[in-house]
C-alpha positions, -999 to 999 in steps of 0.1 A, spaced: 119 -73 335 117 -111 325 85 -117 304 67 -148 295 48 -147 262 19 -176 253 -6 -176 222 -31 -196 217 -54 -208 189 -72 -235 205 -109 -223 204 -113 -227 243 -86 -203 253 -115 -175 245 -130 -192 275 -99 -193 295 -105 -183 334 -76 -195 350 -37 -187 341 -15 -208 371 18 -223 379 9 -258 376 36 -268 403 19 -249 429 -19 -252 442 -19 -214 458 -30 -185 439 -34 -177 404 -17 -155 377 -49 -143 359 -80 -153 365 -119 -142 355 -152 -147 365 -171 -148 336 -162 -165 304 -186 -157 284 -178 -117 283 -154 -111 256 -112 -110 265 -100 -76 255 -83 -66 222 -47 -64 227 -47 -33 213 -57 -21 250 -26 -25 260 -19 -51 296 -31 -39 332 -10 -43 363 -16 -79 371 13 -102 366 -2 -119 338 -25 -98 310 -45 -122 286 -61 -105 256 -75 -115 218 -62 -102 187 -69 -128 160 -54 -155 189 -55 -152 224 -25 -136 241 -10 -137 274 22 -117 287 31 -128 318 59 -103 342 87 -119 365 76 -153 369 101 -175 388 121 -197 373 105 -232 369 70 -217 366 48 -240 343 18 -218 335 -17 -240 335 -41 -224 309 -76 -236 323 -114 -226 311 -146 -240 320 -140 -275 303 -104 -279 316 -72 -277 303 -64 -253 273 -39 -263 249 -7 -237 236 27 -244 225 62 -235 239 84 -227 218 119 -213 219 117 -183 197 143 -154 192 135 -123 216 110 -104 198 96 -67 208 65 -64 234 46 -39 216 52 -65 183 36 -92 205 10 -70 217 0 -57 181 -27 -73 160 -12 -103 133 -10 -95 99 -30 -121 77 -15 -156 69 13 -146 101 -12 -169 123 4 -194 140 -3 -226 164 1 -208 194 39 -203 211 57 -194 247 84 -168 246 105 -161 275 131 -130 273 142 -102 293 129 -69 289 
């Protein structure tokens, strides 16, 4: 299974509603109605949707088998929300998914690997 793995710290990604490849106009990854109710802890582990979004002490998404090329679009009420992509080593899902330790925070990061 190829994963894609995003964290975010910018403050409007709690507000995110809209996870897309922004090369393609149809469909969404992830999306949500409501911003205002509160993302999930990641501790809940993901659902079956190809993309699960969730807040530990950043907001976390953990996208499945996205095709090759895919530029994923992090949008909320206010428009865009900023992340970072980063190459990174492959790291562990259930490491991802787990909450961060203190002073582990970082400025948010894309990790693409094969699980």
């Amino acid at each position: 299974m190829n994963l894609t793995c995003i964290t975010s710290e910018d403050p409007a990604a709690l507000t995110v509603t809209k996870l897309y490849d922004e090369n393609n106009d149809f469909g969404h990854f992830w999306d949500r109605n409501d911003p205002t109710i509160p993302l999930p802890p990641c501790s809940n582990g993901s659902d079956d949707s190809q993309c699960s979004v969730c807040l530990d002490q950043l907001v976390k998404v953990v996208c499945r088998n996205l095709t090759a090329g895919v530029k994923i679009f992090m949008e909320g009420p206010e428009g865009s929300i900023n992340y970072n992509q980063t190459d990174q080593q492959q790291q562990d899902l259930q490491v991802f998914l787990q909450p961060e330790q203190e002073g582990e925070r970082g400025k948010g990061s894309s990790t693409q690997y094969d699980a």
